[in-house]
C-alpha positions in Angstrom: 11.2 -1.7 -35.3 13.0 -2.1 -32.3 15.3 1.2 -30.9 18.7 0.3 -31.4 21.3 0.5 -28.2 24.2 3.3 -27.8 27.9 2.1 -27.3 26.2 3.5 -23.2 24.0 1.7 -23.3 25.6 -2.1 -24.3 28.3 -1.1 -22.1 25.5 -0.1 -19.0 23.2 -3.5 -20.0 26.4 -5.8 -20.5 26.0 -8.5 -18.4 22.1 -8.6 -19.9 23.3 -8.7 -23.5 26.0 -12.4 -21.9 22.5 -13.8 -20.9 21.6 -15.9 -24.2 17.4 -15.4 -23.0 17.8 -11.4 -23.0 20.6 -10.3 -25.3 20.8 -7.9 -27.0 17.6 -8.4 -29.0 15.9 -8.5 -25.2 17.7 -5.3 -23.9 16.6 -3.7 -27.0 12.6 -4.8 -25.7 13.1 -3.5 -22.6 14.5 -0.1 -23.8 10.8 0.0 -25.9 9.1 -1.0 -23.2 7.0 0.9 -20.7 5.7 -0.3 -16.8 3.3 2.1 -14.8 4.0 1.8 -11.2 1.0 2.4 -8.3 3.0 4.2 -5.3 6.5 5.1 -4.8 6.5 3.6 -1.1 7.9 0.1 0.3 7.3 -2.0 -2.4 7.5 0.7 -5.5 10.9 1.6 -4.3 12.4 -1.5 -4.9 10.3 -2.2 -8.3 10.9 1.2 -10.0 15.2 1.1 -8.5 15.5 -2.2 -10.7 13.5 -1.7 -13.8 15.3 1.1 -14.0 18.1 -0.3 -14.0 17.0 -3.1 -15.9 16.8 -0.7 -18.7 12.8 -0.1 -19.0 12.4 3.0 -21.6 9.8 4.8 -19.8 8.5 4.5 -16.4 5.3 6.0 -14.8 5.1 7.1 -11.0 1.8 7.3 -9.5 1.8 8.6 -5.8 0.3 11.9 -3.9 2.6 11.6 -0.5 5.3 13.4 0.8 8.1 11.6 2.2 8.4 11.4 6.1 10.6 10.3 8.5 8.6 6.8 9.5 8.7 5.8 5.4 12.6 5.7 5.4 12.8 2.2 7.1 11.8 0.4 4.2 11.3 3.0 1.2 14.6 2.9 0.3 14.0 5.4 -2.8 13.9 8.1 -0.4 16.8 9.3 1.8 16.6 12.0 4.6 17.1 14.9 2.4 13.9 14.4 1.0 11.7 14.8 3.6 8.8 16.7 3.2 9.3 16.5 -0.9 6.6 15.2 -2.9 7.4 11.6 -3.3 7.0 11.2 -7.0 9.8 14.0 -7.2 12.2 12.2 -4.7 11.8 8.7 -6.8 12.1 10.5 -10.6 15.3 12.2 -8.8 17.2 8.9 -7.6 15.6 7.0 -10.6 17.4 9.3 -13.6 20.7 9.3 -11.2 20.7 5.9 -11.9 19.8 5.5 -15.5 19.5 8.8 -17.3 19.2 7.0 -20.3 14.8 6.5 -19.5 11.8 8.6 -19.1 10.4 9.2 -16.0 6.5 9.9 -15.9 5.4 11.4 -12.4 1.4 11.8 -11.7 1.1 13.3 -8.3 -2.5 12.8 -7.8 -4.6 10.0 -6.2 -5.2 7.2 -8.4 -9.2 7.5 -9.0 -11.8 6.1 -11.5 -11.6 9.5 -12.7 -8.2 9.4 -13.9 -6.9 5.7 -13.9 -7.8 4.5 -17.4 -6.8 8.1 -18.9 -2.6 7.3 -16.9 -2.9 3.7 -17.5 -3.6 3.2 -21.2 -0.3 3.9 -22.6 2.0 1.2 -20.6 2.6 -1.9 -21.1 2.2 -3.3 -18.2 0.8 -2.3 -14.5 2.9 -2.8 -11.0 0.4 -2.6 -7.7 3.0 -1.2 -5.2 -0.4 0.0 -3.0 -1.8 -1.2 0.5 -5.5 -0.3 0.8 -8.4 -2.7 -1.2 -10.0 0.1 -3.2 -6.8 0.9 -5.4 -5.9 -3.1 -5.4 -9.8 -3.8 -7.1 -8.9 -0.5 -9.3 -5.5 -1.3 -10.4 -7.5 -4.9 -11.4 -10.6 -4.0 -13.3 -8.2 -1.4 -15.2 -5.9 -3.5 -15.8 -8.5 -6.2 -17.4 -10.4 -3.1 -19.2 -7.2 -2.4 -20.9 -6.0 -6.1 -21.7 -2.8 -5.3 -19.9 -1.2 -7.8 -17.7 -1.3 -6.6 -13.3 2.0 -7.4 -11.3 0.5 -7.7 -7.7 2.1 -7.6 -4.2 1.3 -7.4 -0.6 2.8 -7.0 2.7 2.4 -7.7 6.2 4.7 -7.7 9.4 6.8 -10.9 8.0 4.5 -12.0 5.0 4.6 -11.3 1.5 2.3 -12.3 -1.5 2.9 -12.3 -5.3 1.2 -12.9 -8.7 0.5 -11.7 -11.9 -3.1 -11.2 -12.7 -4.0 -11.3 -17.2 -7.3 -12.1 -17.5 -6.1 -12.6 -21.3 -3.9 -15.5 -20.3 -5.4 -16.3 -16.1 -7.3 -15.1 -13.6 -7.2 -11.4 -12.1 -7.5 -10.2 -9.2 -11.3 -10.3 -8.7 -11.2 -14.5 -9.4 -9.2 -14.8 -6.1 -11.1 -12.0 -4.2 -14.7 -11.3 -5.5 -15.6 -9.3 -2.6 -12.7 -6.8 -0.1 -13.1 -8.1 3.3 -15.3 -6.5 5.6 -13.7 -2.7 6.7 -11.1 -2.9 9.7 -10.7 -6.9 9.4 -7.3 -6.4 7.6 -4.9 -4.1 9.2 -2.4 -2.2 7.4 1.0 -1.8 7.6 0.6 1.6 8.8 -1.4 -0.2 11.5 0.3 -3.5 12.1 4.0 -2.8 11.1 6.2 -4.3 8.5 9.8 -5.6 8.5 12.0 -3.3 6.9 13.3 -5.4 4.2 9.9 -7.1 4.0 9.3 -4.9 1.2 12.5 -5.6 -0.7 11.8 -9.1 -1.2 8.7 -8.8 -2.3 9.1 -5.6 -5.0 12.0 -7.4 -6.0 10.2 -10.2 -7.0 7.5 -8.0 -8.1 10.4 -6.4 -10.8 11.6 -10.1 -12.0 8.0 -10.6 -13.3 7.4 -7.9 -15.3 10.7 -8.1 -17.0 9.8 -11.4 -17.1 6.4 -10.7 -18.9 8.2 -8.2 -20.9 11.0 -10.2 -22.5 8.5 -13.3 -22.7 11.1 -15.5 -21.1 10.2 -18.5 -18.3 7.2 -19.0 -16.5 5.2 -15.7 -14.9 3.0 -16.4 -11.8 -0.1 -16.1 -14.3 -2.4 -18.7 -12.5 -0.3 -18.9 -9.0 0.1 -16.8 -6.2 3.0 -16.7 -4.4 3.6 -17.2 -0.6 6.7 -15.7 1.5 7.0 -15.9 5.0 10.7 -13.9 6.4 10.9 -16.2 9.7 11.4 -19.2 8.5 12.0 -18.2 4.7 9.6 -20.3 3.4 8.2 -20.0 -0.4 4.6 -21.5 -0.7 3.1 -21.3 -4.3 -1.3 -21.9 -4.7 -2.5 -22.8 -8.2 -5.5 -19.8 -8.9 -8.1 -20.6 -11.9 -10.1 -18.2 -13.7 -13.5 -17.6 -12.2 -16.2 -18.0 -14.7 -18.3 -15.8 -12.4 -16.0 -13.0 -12.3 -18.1 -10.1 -12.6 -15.2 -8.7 -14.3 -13.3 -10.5 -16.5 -16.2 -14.1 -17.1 -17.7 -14.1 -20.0 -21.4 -12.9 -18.1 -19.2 -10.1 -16.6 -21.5 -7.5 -15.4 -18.8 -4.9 -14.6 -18.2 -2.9 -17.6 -17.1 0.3 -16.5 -15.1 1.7 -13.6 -17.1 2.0 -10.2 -16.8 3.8 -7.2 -14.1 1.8 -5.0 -14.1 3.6 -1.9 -17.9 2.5 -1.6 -17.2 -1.2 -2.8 -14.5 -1.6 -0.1 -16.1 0.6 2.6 -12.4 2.1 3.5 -10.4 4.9 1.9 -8.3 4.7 -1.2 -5.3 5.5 0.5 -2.3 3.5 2.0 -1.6 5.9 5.4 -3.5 6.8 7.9 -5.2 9.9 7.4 -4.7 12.0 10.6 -6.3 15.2 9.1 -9.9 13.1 8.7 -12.5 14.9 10.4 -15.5 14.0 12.3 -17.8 15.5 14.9 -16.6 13.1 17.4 -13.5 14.3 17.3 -11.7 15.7 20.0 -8.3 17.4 19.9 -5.3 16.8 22.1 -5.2 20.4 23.6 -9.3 20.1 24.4 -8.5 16.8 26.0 -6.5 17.8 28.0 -8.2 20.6 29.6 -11.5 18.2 30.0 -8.4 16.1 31.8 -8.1 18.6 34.1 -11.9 19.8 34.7 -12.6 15.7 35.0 -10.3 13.2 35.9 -11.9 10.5 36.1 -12.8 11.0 32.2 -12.3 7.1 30.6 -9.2 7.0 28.4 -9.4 4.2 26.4 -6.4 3.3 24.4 -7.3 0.3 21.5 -3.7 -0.3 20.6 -1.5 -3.6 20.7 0.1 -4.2 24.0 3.7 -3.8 22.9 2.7 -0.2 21.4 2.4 1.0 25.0 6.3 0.6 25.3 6.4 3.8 22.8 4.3 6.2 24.3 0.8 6.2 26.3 -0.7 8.0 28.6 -1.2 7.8 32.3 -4.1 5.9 33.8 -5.7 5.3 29.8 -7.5 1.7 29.9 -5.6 -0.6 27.3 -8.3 -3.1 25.5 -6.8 -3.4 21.7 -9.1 -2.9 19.1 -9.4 -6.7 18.4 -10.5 -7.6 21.8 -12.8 -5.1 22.1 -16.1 -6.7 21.0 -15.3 -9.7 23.6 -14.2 -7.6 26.2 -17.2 -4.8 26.6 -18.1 -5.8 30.0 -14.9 -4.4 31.5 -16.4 -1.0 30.5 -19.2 1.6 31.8 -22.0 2.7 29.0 -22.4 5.6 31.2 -19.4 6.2 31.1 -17.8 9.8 29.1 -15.3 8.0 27.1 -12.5 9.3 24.6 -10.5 6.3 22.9 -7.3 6.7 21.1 -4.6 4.7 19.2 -1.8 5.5 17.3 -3.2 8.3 14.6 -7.1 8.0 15.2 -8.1 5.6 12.6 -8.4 2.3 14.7 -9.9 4.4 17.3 -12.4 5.4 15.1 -13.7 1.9 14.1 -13.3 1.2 18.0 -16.1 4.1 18.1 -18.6 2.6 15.8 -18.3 -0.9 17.4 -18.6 0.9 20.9 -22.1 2.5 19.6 -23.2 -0.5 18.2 -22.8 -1.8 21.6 -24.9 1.1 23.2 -22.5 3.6 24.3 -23.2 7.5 23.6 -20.7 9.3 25.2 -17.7 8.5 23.1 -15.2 11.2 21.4 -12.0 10.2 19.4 -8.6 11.5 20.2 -8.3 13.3 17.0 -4.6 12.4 15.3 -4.3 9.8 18.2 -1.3 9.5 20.8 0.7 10.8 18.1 -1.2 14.1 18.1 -0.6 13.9 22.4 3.0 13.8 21.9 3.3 16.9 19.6 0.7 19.1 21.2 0.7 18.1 24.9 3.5 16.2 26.3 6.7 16.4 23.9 8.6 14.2 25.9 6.9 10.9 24.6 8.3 9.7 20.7 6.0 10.3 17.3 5.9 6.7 15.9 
C-alpha cells in the first residue's frame, strides 16, 4: 500500500503529478522510496538537492568531512556559513529547508567493510558521489551483495562518466574494472582540479537515473556507460556486458564477503588529501625552514604541474612534476639531501617512493606541502 499524498504535497509535486509516466501513482513511489547517497561533496550535492526535491521519502547521507573553503566551488549544498560544520549536518540542513516533507539519514563516519552493509541494507537504491577506488569497489560489491541497483559517477577537470551498475539486470562495477589501476596512475580532483559545474552535470544526471530506476520509467544506463566531455559538449555512450568472470557478481564468483579495499586498491579510502598523514620522512614547514637557513643549497624539489607555480612556490625549489619524474631523473643528484613538495604532501609522497626506487636516500617530504609553507612560514603566498 502505497502512502497517500497531502493537499502539500500534490500542490509541491504538481507539475510531476501533469507528467502521464509519473503521476500521481509515481509521486506517491517516490514518497515510499528510499536512496542512500556516498558523500555530500561535488557530485552528492547536486544528487541529494534534486531527489529531494523530487520527493524521495527518506534519504541517507554518508560523509565524515567538514566543509572548507576550496569545496564551495562546486559543492553547491554548502554555503560559507557552514564552514568548518560537519558536512552531513550542512546538507540535512539545506536538504529539509527544501522539502521538509522527507527524512534525512546522516552517518558521519567513513564508509568501511565494517559498517557498509549494516547503512546500506535498508535503501532502495545506492548513489556513488565518492572519488577514491576503494569506496567505488565497496559501494559495488555491496551493492551486488544486497541485490540493490549502484548509480555511479566520476569526475575529472572537463570529463564526466555515468552508469548504473545491477548485477540483477547488467554488469557492475567490477565487469568494467576487475582490478583499480595501479596507486598514483589516476589523479584526483583534489589533485588535478575540476570545473566547477563539472559536477552539476554529472550528479544531475546521476539523480535522473535513480528516479528513473525508481519509477521504472525509460531506459536506465544498465549495460552503458556514459561519456561527457564540457569543452566541446559531447555525449559518448559504450555498450558494457556482464563479465562471466566477475569475481563478484559471475556465477564462479569467488568474492563472497566484504574485503579489505584500502589493500585491494593500494590508496586510501578517502576523497581529499589527507594533510595530517604521518611518516618518518616527513619534514615540517618550520624545520624546513631552519635546515633552509643552516644549508642553502638543500634541493627543493617541487613535483607539481607547471601552471600550479603561478599560485604559490618557493624560491629557487626545482620544478619536475610528478609525471615527468621517472624520465627526468638525470637532471638530479643521488647525493644530493633532497626535500620534495607539492600541493598538500600526497603526490610528493609517491614522488618519494619512485625517487628510492631509483636509489636516492636522502629524501624528506614537506609535510602538508606548499600549503603547509604558506600558513606556517611565508603568509604572503595563497592556501589553494
Amino acid at each position: 500500500m502505497l502512502p497517500e499524498l497531502s493537499r502539500e504535497e500534490i500542490l509541491r509535486y504538481s507539475r510531476h503529478l501533469l507528467i502521464p509516466e509519473v503521476g500521481l501513482e509515481g509521486q506517491k513511489k517516490l514518497k515510499n522510496s528510499s536512496a542512500l547517497i556516498i558523500g555530500t561533496g561535488g557530485l552528492g550535492s547536486p544528487v541529494s538537492l534534486y531527489l529531494a526535491a523530487a520527493g524521495i521519502g527518506r534519504i541517507g547521507l554518508v560523509d565524515y568531512d567538514v566543509v572548507d573553503s576550496s569545496n564551495l566551488q562546486r559543492q553547491v549544498i554548502h554555503g560559507t556559513s557552514s564552514i568548518g560544520k560537519l558536512k552531513v549536518e550542512s546538507a540535512k540542513t539545506k536538504l529539509l529547508d527544501l522539502n521538509p516533507d522527507i527524512q534525512i539519514d546522516i552517518y558521519n563516519e567513513p564508509y568501511t567493510s565494517e559498517n557498509a552493509l549494516r547503512i546500506a541494507k535498508d535503501y532502495d537504491i545506492i548513489l556513488d558521489g565518492t572519488d577514491n577506488f576503494p569506496t567505488r569497489y565497496l559501494t559495488n560489491d555491496v551493492a551486488v551483495f544486497l541485490g540493490k541497483p549502484n548509480v555511479y559517477a566520476s569526475i575529472f577537470r572537463f570529463d564526466g562518466q555515468v552508469s548504473v551498475f545491477y548485477a540483477k539486470e547488467g554488469p557492475c562495477y567490477r565487469c568494467l574494472f576487475p582490478e583499480p589501476p595501479p596507486p598514483g596512475l589516476v589523479p584526483s580532483c583534489a589533485e588535478g582540479g575540476v570545473l566547477g559545474v563539472l559536477p552539476g552535470t554529472i550528479g544531475t544526471l546521476q539523480a535522473t537515473e535513480a528516479l528513473k530506476v525508481l519509477l521504472g520509467i525509460g531506459e536506465p544506463l544498465i549495460g552503458k556507460l556514459l561519456l561527457y566531455n564540457a569543452l566541446d559538449m559531447s555525449f559518448d555512450f559504450v555498450k558494457l556486458k556482464k563479465n562471466p568472470n566477475c569475481r563478484v557478481c559471475g556465477p564462479n564468483a569467488d568474492i563472497k564477503e566484504l574485503i579489505d579495499y584500502e589493500e585491494f586498491c593500494g590508496v586510501p579510502s578517502h576523497d581529499h588529501e589527507d594533510v595530517n598523514a604521518n611518516s618518518s620522512l616527513d619534514i615540517s614547514s618550520l624545520d624546513l625552514k631552519s635546515r633552509l637557513t643552516l644549508d642553502p643549497k638543500l634541493t627543493l624539489l617541487d613535483v607539481r604541474e607547471p601552471h600550479e607555480l603561478e599560485i604559490s612556490a618557493i624560491p629557487n625549489a626545482v620544478n619536475i612534476p610528478l609525471g615527468q619524474l621517472a624520465g627526468r631523473l638525470s637532471e638530479l643528484n643521488t647525493a644530493d639531501d633532497m626535500v620534495v613538495l607539492c600541493k598538500s604532501g600526497t603526490r610528493s609522497m609517491r614522488a618519494i617512493e619512485l625517487l628510492s626506487s631509483a636509489g636516492f636516500k636522502k629524501l624528506k617530504n614537506l609535510k602538508g606541502g606548499i600549503n603547509a609553507w604558506a600558513k606556517e612560514v611565508d603568509t604572503n603566498l595563497p592556501v589553494y
